[in-house]
PDB file of N, CA, C and O in Angstrom, chain B, residues numbered from 101:
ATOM      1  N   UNK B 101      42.763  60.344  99.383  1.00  0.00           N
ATOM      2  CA  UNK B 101      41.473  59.953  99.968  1.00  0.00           C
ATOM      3  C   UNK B 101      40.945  58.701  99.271  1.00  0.00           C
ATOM      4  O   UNK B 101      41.004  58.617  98.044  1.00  0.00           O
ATOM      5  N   UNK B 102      40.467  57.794  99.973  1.00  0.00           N
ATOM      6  CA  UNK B 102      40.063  56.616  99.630  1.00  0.00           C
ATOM      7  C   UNK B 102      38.880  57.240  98.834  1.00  0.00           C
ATOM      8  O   UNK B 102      38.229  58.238  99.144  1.00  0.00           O
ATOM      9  N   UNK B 103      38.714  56.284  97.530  1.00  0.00           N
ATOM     10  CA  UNK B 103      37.423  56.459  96.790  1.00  0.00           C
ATOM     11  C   UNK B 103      36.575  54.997  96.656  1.00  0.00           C
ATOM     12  O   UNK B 103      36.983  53.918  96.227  1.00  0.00           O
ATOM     13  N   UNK B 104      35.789  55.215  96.967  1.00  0.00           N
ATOM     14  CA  UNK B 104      34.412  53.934  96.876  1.00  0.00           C
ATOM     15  C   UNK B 104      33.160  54.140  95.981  1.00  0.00           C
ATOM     16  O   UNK B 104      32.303  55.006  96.153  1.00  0.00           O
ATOM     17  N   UNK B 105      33.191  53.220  95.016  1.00  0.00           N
ATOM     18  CA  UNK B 105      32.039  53.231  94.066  1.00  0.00           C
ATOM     19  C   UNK B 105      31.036  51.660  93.472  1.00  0.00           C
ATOM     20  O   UNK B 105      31.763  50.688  93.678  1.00  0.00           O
ATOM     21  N   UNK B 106      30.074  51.341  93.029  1.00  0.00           N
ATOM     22  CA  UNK B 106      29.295  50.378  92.912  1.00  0.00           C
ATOM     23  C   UNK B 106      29.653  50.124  91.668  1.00  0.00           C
ATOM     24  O   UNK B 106      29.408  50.851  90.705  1.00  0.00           O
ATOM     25  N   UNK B 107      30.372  48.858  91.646  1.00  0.00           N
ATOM     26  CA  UNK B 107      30.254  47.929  90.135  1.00  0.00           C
ATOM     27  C   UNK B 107      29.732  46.672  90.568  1.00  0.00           C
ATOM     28  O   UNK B 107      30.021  45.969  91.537  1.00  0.00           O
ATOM     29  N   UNK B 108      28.561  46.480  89.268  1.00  0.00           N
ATOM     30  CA  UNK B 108      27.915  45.239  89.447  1.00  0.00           C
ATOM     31  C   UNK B 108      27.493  45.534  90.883  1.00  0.00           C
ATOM     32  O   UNK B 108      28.478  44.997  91.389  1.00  0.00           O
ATOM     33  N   UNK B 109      27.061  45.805  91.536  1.00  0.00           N
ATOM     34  CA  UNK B 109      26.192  45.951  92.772  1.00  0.00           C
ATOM     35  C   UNK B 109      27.079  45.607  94.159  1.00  0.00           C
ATOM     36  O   UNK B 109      26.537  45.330  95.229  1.00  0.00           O
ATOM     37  N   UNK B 110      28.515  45.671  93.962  1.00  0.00           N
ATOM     38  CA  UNK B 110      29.067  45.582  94.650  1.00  0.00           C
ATOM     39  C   UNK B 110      29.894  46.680  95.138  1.00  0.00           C
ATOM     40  O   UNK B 110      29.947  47.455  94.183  1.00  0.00           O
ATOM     41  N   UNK B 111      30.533  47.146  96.053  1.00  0.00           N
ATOM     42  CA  UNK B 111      31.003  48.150  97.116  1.00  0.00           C
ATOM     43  C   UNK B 111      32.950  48.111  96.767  1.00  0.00           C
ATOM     44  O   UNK B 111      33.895  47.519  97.289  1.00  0.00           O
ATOM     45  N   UNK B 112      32.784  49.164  95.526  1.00  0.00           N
ATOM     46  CA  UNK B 112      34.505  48.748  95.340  1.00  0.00           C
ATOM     47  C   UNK B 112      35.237  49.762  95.977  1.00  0.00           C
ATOM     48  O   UNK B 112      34.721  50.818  95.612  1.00  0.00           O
ATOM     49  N   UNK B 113      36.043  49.960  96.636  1.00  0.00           N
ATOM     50  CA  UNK B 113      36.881  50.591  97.575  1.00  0.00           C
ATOM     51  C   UNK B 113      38.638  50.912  97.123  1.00  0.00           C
ATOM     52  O   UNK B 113      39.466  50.053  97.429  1.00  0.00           O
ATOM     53  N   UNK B 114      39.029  52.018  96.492  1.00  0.00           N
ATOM     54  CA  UNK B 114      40.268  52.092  96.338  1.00  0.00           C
ATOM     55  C   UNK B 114      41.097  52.696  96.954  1.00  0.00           C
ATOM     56  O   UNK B 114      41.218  53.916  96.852  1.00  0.00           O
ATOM     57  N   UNK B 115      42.168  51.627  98.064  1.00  0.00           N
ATOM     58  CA  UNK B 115      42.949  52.677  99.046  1.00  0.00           C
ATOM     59  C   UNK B 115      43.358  51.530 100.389  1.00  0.00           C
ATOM     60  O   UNK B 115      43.503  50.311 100.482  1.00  0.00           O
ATOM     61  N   UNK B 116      43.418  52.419 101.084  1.00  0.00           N
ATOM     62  CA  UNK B 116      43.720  51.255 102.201  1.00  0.00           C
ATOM     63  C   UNK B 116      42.648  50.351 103.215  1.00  0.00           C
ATOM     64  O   UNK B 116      42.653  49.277 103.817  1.00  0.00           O
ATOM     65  N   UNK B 117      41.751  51.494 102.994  1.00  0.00           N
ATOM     66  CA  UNK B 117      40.387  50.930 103.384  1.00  0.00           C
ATOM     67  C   UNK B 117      39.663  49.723 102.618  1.00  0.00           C
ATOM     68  O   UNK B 117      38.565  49.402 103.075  1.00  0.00           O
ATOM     69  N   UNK B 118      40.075  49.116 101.667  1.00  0.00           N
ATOM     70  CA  UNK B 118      39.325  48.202 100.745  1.00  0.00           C
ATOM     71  C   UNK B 118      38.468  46.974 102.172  1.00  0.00           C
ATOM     72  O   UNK B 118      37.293  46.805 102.497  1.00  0.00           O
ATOM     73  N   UNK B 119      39.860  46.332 102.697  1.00  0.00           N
ATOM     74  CA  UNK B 119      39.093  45.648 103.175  1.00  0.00           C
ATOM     75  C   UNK B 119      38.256  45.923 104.239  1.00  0.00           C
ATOM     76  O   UNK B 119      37.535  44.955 104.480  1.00  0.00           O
ATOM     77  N   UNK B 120      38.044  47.009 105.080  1.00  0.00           N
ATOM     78  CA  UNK B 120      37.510  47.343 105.606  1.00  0.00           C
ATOM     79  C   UNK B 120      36.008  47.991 105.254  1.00  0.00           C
ATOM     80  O   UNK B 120      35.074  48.045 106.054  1.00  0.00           O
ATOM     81  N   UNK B 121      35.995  48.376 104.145  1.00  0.00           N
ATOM     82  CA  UNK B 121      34.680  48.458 103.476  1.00  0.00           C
ATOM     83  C   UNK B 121      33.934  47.665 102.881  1.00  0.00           C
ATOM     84  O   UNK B 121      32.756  47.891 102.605  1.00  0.00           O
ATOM     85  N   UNK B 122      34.873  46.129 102.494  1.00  0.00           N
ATOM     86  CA  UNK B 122      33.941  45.218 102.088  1.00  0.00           C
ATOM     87  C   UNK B 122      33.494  44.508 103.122  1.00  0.00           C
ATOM     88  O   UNK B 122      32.679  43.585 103.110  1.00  0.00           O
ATOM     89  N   UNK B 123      34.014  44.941 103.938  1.00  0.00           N
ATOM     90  CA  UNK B 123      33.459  44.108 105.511  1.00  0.00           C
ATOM     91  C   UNK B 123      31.915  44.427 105.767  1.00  0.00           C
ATOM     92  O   UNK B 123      31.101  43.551 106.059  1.00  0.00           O
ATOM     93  N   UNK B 124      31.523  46.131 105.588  1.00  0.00           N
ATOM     94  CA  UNK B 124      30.899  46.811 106.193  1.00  0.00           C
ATOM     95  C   UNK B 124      29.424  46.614 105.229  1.00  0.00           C
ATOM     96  O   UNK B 124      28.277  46.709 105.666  1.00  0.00           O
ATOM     97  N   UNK B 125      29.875  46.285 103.661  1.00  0.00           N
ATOM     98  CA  UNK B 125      29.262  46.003 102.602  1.00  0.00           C
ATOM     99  C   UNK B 125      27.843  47.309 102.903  1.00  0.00           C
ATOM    100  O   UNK B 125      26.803  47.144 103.540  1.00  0.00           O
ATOM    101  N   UNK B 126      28.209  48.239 102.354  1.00  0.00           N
ATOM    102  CA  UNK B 126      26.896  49.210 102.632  1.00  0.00           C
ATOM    103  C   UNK B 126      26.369  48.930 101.394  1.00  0.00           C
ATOM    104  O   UNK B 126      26.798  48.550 100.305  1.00  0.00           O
ATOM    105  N   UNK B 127      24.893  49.350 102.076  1.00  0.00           N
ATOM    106  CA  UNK B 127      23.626  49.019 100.687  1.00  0.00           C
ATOM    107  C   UNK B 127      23.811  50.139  99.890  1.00  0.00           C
ATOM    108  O   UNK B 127      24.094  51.297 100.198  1.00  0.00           O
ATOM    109  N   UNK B 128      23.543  49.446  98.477  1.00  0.00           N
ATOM    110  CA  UNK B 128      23.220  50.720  96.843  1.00  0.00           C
ATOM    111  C   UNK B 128      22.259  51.693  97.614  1.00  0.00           C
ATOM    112  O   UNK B 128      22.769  52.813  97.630  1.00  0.00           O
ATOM    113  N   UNK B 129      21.357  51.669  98.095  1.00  0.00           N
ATOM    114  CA  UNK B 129      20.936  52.890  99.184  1.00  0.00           C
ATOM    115  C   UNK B 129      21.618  54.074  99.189  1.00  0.00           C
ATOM    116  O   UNK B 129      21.250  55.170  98.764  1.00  0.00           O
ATOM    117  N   UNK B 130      22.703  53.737  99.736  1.00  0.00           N
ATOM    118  CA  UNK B 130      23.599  54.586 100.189  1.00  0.00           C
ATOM    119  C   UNK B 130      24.152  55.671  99.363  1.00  0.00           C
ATOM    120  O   UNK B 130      24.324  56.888  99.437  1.00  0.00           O
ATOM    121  N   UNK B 131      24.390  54.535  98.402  1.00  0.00           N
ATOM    122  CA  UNK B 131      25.260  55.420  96.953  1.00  0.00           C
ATOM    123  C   UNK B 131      24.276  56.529  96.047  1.00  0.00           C
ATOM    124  O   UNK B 131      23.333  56.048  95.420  1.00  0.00           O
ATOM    125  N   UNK B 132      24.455  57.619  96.009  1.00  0.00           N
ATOM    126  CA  UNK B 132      22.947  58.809  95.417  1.00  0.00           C
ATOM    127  C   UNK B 132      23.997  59.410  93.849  1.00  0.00           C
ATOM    128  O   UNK B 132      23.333  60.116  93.090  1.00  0.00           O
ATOM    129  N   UNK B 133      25.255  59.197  93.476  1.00  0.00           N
ATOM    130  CA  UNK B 133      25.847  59.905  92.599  1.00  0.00           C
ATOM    131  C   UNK B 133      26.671  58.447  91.733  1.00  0.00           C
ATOM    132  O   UNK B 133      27.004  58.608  90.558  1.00  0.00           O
ATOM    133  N   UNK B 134      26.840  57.588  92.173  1.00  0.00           N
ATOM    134  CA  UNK B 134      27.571  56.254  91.477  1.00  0.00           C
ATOM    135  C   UNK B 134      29.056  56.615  91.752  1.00  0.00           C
ATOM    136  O   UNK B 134      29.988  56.404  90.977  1.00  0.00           O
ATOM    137  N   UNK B 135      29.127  57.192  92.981  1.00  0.00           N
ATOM    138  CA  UNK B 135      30.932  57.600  93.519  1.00  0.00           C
ATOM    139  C   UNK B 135      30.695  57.705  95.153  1.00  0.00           C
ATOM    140  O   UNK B 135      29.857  58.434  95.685  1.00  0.00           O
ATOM    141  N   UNK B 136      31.103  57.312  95.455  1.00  0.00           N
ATOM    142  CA  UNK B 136      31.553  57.247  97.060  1.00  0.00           C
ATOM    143  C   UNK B 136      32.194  58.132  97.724  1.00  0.00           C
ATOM    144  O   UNK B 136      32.073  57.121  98.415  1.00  0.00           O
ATOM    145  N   UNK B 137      32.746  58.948  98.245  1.00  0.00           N
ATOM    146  CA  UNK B 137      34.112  60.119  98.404  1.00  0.00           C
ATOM    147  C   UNK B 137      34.248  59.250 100.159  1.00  0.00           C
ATOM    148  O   UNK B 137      33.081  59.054 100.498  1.00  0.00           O
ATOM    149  N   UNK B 138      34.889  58.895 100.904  1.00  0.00           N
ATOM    150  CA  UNK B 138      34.933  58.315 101.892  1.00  0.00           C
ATOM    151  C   UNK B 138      36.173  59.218 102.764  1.00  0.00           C
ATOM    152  O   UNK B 138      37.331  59.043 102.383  1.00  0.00           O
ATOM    153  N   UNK B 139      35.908  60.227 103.988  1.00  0.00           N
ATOM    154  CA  UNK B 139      36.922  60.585 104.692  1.00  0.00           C
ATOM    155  C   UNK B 139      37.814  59.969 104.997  1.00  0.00           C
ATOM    156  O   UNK B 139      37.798  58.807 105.402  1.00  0.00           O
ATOM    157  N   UNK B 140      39.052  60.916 104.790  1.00  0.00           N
ATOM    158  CA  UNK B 140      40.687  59.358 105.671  1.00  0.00           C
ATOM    159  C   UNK B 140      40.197  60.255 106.774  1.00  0.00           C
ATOM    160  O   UNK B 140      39.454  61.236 106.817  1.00  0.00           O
ATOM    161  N   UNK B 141      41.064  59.377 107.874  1.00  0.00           N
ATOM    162  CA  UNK B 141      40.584  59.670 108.800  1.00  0.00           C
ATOM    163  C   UNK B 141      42.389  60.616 109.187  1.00  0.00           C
ATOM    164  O   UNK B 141      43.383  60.577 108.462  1.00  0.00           O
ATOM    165  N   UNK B 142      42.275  61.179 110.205  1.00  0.00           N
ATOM    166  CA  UNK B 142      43.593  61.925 110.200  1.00  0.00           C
ATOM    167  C   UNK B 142      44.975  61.138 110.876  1.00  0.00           C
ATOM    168  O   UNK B 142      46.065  61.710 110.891  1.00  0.00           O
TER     169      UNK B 142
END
């Protein structure tokens, strides 16, 4: 499962999704734990 977390205020994405999440650039908003857990999709 792809994991996504905020360094330096940026949206880091590890997996195949990277670039697809920096596309999407979601706001620190979003983030409530400083870890991301992001569904694969099937």
């Amino acid at each position: 499962m792809p994991r996504g977390f905020f360094y330096n205020g940026e949206l880091i994405i590890d997996g195949a999704d990277a670039l697809a999440g920096a596309a999407k650039k979601l706001p620190p908003a979003a983030d409530t734990s400083g870890i991301v857990n992001f569904p694969k999709a099937a």
